[in-house]
C-alpha positions, 0 to 999 in steps of 0.5 A: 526387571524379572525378580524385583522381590527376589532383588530387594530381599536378598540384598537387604538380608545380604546387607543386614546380616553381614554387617551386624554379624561383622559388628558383632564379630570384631570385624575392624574394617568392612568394605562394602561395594555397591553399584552406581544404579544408585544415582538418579536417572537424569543426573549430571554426568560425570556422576558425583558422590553428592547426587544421589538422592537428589532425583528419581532411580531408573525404573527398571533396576530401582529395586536394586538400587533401594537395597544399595542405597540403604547400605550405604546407609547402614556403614554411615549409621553403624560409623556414627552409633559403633565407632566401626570402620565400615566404609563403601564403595560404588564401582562401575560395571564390572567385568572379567575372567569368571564372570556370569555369561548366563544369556538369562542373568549376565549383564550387558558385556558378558552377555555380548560374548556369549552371544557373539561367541554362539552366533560365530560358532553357529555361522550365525548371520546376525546377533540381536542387541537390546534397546538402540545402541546409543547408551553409554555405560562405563566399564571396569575390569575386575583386577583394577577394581580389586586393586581399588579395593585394597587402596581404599582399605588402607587409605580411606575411612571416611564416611561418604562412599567413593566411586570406582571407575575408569573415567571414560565411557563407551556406548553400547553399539561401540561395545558390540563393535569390539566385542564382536572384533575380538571374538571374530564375528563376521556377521551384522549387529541388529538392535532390538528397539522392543527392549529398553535402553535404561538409564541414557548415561553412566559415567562416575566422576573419579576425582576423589578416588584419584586423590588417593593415588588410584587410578585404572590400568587395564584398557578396554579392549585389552580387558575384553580380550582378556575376558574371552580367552578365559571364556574359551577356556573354561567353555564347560565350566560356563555351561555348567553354569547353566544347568544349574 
C-alpha cells in the first residue's frame, strides 16, 4: 500500500535482469516463484491456474502482482522464442524460521508473533489486528515449499505455472487465535475495521501439483510453533533487523 513504485520497479528489473542474464549464461533450468496476488479479486475458490487474467487484481497489492504476472510471461515467452527450460511457480503465503517480523514490512503471520510476542512481553492487555478477522488466506511453511520446488524441478517443464499450496485455508481471526496460543498471550484480540480486509479468499487449488507426487507435510500449528521457537532464538538478529 505504501511503495507501489518501489514494488513494480524493483520486481520488474528483478524479473528482467535474472532472466536475460540466466539466458544469456546457460542457465538450463530456472524456476521462478511468484505469488497468488496474481489471480483476480473476486474468482472461484479454490484458485485454478486458468483464472488469472480473467477478472480485476486486488487494489491494494496490484502492483505487485502486475510485476508477477508479466514474469510468468516472460518464462512463457523465453520457453516459446529460446527453447529455455524457465518454468513458474505460485506458492501461497509463506512463512517460517528466518522470516521478515518487520511490524513495518512483514507480512500477516509474522507479524502476529511479533505482536503478540511484545504485547505478552509487556503485559499488554490487548493486541490490535487489521481489518475484521473474517478472511481467509492459506498458509505454507517454507520447508515444504522448498521441498515443492525440487519436485517441480526435476518433473515439471511445462509452460502453465503451477501452484503451491496446502489446500486448506484459515481465517484471519482463527490464525490469531493460534498464534497467540503458542506464544502464550493471555490477553483479548481487538480487530481494527479502519484497515482493509484485502482480497475476501485465497485458497490455490492444488490438483495439478498433487498429480506430480507432491503434497504439504507440515501442519499449521506445528509450523508456527516451529517458527516462534527460531523467533525466540534469534531475538537479536530480528532487532537488528530493524535498525537497518
Amino acid at each position: 500500500i505504501s511503495y507501489p513504485a518501489v514494488f513494480i520497479y524493483q520486481n520488474l528489473m528483478i524479473e528482467f535482469i535474472v532472466i536475460e542474464s540466466s539466458r544469456l549464461g546457460g542457465v538450463k533450468i530456472l524456476l521462478y516463484l511468484g505469488s497468488t496476488c496474481i489471480y483476480t479479486i473476486l474468482a472461484p475458490m479454490p484458485l485454478k491456474e486458468d483464472y488469472v487474467l480473467t477478472g480485476p487484481l486486488e487494489a491494494t497489492i496490484v502492483w505487485y502482482a502486475v510485476a508477477k504476472i508479466a514474469c510468468i510471461k516472460l518464462c512463457q515467452a523465453y520457453q516459446r522464442q529460446y527453447g529455455c527450460r524457465y518454468i513458474s511457480a505460485m506458492p501461497t503465503n509463506l512463512y517460517g524460521p528466518q522470516d521478515n517480523f518487520d511490524l513495518e514490512t512483514s507480512h500477516v503471520l509474522p507479524a502476529l508473533i511479533r505482536k503478540f510476542h511484545e504485547a505478552k512481553v509487556s503485559d499488554d492487555s490487548t493486541v490490535s489486528v487489521w481489518g475484521s478477522g473474517k478472511p481467509r488466506r492459506e498458509f505454507l511453511h517454507v520447508d515444504d515449499c522448498a521441498q515443492a520446488c525440487l519436485s517441480l524441478m526435476n518433473h515439471y517443464d511445462d509452460e502453465g505455472f503451477v501452484n503451491i499450496g496446502v489446500g486448506e485455508d484459515v481465517t484471519i481471526a482463527g490464525l490469531a487465535d493460534i498464534v497467540r496460543e503458542v506464544v502464550g498471550f493471555k490477553g483479548e484480540i481487538v480487530y481494527d475495521g479502519s484497515k482493509p480486509d484485502g482480497t475476501p479468499r485465497k485458497l490455490v487449488d492444488i490438483t495439478r501439483i498433487k498429480k506430480l507426487g507432491w503434497q504439504a507435510e507440515i501442519s499449521l500449528q506445528a509450523g508456527i510453533e516451529s517458527t516462534y521457537r527460531w523467533f525466540l532464538e534469534n531475538i537479536t538478529q530480528v532487532k537488528e533487523h530493524d535498525r537497518q
